[in-house]
N, C-alpha and C positions, 0 to 999 in steps of 0.2 A: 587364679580366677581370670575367665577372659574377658574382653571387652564386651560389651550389651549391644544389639541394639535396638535404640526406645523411641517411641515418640512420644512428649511432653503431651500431657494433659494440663491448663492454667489451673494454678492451685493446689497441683495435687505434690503431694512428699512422696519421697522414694527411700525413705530414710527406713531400715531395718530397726527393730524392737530388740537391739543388742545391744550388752554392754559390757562382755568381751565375746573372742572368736572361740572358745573352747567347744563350742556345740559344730564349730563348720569343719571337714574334711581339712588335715594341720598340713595335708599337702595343699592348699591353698595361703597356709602364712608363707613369706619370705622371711629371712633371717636381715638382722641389725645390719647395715652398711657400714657401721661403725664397728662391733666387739663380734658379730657373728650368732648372735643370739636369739634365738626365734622367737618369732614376734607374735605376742600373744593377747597383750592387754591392749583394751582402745582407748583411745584418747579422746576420741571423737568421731564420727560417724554423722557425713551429710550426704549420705544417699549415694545416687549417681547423675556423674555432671560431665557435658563435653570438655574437650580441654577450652581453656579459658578465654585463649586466643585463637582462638578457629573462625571466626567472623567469617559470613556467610553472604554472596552476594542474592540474588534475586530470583536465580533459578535453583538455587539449593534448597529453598523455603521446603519444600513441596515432599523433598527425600527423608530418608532416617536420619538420623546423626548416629553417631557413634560414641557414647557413653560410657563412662569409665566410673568404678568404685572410689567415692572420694571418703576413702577411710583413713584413719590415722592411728598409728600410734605410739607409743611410748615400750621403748625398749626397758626392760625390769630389769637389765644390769648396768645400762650405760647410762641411761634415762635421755636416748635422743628420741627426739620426737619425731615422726618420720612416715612418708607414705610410701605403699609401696610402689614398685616400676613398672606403668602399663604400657607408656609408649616411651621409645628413644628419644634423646635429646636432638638428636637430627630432625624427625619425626617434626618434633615442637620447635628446634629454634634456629633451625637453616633460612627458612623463609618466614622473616619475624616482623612483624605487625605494630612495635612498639619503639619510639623515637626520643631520647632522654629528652631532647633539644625542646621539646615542644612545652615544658614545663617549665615558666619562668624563675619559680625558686628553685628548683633543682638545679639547673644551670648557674645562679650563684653561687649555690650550694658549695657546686662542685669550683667555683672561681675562689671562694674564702679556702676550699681544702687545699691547693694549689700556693695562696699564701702560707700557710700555716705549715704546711713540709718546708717548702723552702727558707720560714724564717728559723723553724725549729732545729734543722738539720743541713740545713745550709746549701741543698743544691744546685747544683751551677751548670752551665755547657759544657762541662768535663763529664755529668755522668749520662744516665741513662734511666729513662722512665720508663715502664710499661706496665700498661692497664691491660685486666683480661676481662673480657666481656665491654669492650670500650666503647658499644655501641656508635653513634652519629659520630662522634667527636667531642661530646658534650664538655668533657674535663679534660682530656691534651691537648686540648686547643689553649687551654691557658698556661701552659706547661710548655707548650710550643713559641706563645706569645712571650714567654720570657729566656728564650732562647736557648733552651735546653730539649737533646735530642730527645724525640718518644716514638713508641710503638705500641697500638692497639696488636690485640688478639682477640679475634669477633669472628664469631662461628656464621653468622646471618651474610652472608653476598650480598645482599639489597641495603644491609644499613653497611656495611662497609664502603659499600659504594658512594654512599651519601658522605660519608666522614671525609673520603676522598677527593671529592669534586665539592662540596661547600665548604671544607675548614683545610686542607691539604694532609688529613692525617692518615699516614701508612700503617693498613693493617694486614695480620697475616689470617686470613681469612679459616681457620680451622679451630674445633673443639681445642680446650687446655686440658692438658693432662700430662706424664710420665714422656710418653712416644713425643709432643709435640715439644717440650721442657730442652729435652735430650736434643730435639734438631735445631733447636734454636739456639741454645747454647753451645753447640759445636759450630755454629754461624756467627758466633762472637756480641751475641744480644740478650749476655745476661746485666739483670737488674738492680741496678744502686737501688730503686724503688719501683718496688713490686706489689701493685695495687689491683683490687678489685669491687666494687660497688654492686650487693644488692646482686651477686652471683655466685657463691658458694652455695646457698638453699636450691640452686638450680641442678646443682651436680651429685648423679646417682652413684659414683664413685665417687665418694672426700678422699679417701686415701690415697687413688691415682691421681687427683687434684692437687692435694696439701704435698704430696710426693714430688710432684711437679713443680710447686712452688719454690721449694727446697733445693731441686735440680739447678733451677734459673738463678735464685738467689746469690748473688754476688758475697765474697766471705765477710765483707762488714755492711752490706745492704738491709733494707728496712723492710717489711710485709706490713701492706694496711690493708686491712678489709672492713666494708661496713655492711650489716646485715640488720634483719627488726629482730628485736631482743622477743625470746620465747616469756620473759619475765609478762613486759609489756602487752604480748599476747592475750597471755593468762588475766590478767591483771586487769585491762580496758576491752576484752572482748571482742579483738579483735579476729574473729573467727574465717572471715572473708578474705583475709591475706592465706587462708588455705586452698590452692587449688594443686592441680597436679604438675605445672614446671616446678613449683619450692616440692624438692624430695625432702628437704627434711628444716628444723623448725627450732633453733639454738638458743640453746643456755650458756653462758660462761664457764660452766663448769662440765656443759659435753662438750664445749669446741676447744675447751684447754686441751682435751682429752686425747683428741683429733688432732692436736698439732704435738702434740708431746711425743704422740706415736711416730710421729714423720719427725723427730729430732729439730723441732722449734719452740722457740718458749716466748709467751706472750709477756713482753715486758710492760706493755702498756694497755690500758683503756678507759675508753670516753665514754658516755652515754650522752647520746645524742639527740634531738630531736624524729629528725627523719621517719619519715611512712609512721609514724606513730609510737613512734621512742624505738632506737636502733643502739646498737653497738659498733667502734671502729675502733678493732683490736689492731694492737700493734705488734710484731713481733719477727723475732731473728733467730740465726743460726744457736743451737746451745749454747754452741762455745763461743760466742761472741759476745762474751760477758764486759763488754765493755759498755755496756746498755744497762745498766742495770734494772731489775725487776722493782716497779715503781708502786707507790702506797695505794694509788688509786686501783691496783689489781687485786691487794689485799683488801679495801674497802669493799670492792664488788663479790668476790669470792667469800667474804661476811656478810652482806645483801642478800647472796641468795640462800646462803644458808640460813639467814631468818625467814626467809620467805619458804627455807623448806624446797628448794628446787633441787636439793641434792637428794631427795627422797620421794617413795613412788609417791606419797599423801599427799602432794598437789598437784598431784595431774589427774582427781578422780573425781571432782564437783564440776569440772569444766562444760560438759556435756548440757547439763541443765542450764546454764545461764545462756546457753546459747540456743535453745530451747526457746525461753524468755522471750529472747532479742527477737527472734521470728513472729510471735504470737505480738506484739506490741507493735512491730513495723505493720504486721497485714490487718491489724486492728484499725491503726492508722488511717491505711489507705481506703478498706474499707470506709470508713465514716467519711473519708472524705469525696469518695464517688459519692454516697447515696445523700452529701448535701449539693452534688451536682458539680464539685471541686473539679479543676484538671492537675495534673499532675506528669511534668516531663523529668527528665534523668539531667544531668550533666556528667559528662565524662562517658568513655567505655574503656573501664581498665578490668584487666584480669579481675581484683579482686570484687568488683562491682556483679561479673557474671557469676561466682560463687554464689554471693548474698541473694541474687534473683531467679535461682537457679534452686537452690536451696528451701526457699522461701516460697516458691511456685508462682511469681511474679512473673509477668510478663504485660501484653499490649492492651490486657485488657484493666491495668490496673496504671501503667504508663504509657501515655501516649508513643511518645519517641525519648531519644535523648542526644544529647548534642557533643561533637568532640572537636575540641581545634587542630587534630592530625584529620592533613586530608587524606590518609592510606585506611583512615578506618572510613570516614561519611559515605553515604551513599550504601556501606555495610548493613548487617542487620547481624546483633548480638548474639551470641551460639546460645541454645537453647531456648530463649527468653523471645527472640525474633525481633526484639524490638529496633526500627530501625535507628541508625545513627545519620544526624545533620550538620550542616554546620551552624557555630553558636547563632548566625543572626535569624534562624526561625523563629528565635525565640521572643523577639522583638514584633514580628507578625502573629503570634500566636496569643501570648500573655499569658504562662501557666499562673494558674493559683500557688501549686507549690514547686520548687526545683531540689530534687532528692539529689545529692550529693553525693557519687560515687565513690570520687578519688579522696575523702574524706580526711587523709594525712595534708590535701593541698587546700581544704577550707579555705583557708586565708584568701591566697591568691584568687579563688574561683569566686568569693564574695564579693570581692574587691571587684575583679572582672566585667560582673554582673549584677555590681549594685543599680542597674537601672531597672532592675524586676521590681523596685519597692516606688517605680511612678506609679503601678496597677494595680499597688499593694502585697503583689506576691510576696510570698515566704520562702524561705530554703529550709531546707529537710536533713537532717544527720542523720543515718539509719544505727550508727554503731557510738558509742556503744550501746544505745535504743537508740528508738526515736524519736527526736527532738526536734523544735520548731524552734527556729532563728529568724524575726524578723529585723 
């Protein structure tokens, strides 16, 4: 299926009256990136959405966008959940829009994960760090601060460049994969600890990825990845972390799957807080069985089996609760225009543009919304149009309510912006509905 293109009507859904593909021409499914298996069943279906970070200056308003099928599904042998490939990752993450650094708990985040390898595992200025997708700098810089070599691998030239010149951290500015695995390791930079945050869901090959990791991997080196658990997903409704950079949407029991096939075996994992309950799998060479496979794998791999995620019968009510979620947020705002309410945004993150994109929200339901990266303010949100400020409008303004996009960082943006409750304003959780916090 090609790309669209639409122009948004406020309000209106794009969502098809399906609930699988058997009725469309089956040369339009793609096959499993995973097992190869043709993709048949949906998971989910929110219409058509630009991509998520295409943010739009002042003379774009005016033109079409370009809109893509934000379907999903679930593979019936592997059970990865998974969208299909409209546009290349070049396409979306060369010229990227998105700064770890600007989120204050993240950035600790990523300060405590930096403790906790090196108390765990003892690393020192003998080995070697690298992060793929290592964005700004936001986590080798702490890695660097305790004097042990690193190296990002970051596809984006404009945040590299930032990593460079504000934290000093050298990255090699290209996709990960097999090709890039293989050059780097014949340059003598393979990995004691081989990390990646919140970037495997980005990658429409995992097996040239997870292949690749394997390449670099040094013969007793470690693999951490942290990604949002598909449990989590299902579970809190989180529907909005679907856009189309996450190709695909993990279970513990499909990304065993995926690393098993590339000759790795997950010795460890955590569940975590992060973006709204995550995983950060650990894992090494086969035969590196000096690691042993730990209880906490068995405990999780018995989780999902109660929960059934080893089976197609929970990934087939989804659809509906997400239904739900739509009709109670536009209820919402609704009521709250026709008692005269204003209503601004905070944040403009990817999954913010799904939900308003989705839901047929736009400026005539939010005013604007506010972002502390100044690469996005002055922007205007893809599809939705709504434009982005920076936080202190909002001090001139006084919304009634502040809808909370980036909804995994509540805390922090509360805390931020506890002076909305001098005016009495309120802030807004859309997910998992929506909910009023005063």
């Amino acid at each position: 299926m090609e790309a669209q293109l639409k122009q948004r009507t406020p309000g209106q859904s794009t969502t098809p009256s399906l609930t699988t593909v058997d009725e469309l021409d089956h040369r339009s499914c793609s096959q499993c990136r995973n097992c190869g298996t043709e993709l048949r069943k949906t998971f989910l279906d929110l219409g058509f959405s630009p991509l998520a970070n295409s943010y739009l200056n002042a003379s774009q308003l005016n033109a079409a966008e370009k809109s893509y099928p934000l379907r999903v599904f679930v593979c019936e042998t592997c059970l990865l959940v998974q969208l299909e490939e409209f546009e290349s990752p070049d396409a979306i993450f060369s010229d990227y829009a998105y700064f770890s650094s600007f989120s204050t708990s993240w950035v600790e985040h990523a300060r405590r994960y930096c403790d906790l390898m090196i108390e765990r595992f003892g690393f020192g200025p003998e080995h070697q760090v690298v992060e793929i997708a290592s964005n700004d700098g936001y986590l080798l810089q702490w890695f660097k601060g305790r004097g042990i070599p690193v190296l990002g691998v970051e596809p984006a030239a404009n945040i590299a460049k930032v990593a460079w010149e504000a934290k000093g951290i050298d990255s090699i500015v290209k996709f990960f994969g097999l090709q890039t695995a293989r050059e780097m390791a014949a340059d003598g930079q393979r990995a004691d600890l081989l990390l990646g945050n919140n970037v495997l869901a980005h990658v429409p090959n995992v097996h040239d990825f997870v292949g690749g990791m394997k390449v670099l991997l040094k013969p007793k080196g470690i693999i951490t990845m942290e990604f949002p658990h598909l449990q989590d997903l299902i579970d809190e409704n989180q529907f909005d972390t679907i856009y189309h950079e996450h190709f695909s949407y993990f279970s513990f029991y499909s990304v065993q799957k995926i690393f098993k096939t590339n000759g790795l075996t997950l010795f460890d994992v955590e569940e975590i807080p992060t973006h709204g309950g995550s995983l950060r799998i650990y894992a090494r060479h086969d035969y590196a069985d000096h690691l042993p496979i730990s209880d906490r794998v068995h405990a999780l791999v018995e989780k999902e089996q109660t929960r059934k995620l080893d089976r197609l019968s929970a990934y087939e009510s989804f659809w509906d609760r997400v239904k739900n979620t739509k009709y109670k947020l536009l209820r919402f705002l609704v009521d709250a225009k026709e008692q005269g309410k204003t209503v601004a945004g905070y944040g403009a993150p990817a999954k913010g543009n799904t939900l308003l994109n989705y839901c047929g929200i736009g400026n005539d339901f939010i005013d604007y919304t506010v972002d502390r990266s100044p690469y996005k303010q002055g922007l205007f949100l893809p599809g939705s149009h709504i434009p982005i400020f920076h936080p202190k409008i909002l001090r001139q303004t006084k919304p009634d309510y502040l809808l909370i996009l980036p909804w995994n960082l509540k805390d922090e943006i509360i805390e931020q912006t506890s002076f909305i409750r001098d005016w009495g304003g309120k802030w807004v959780l859309p997910i998992p509905e929506a909910t009023i916090i005063e």
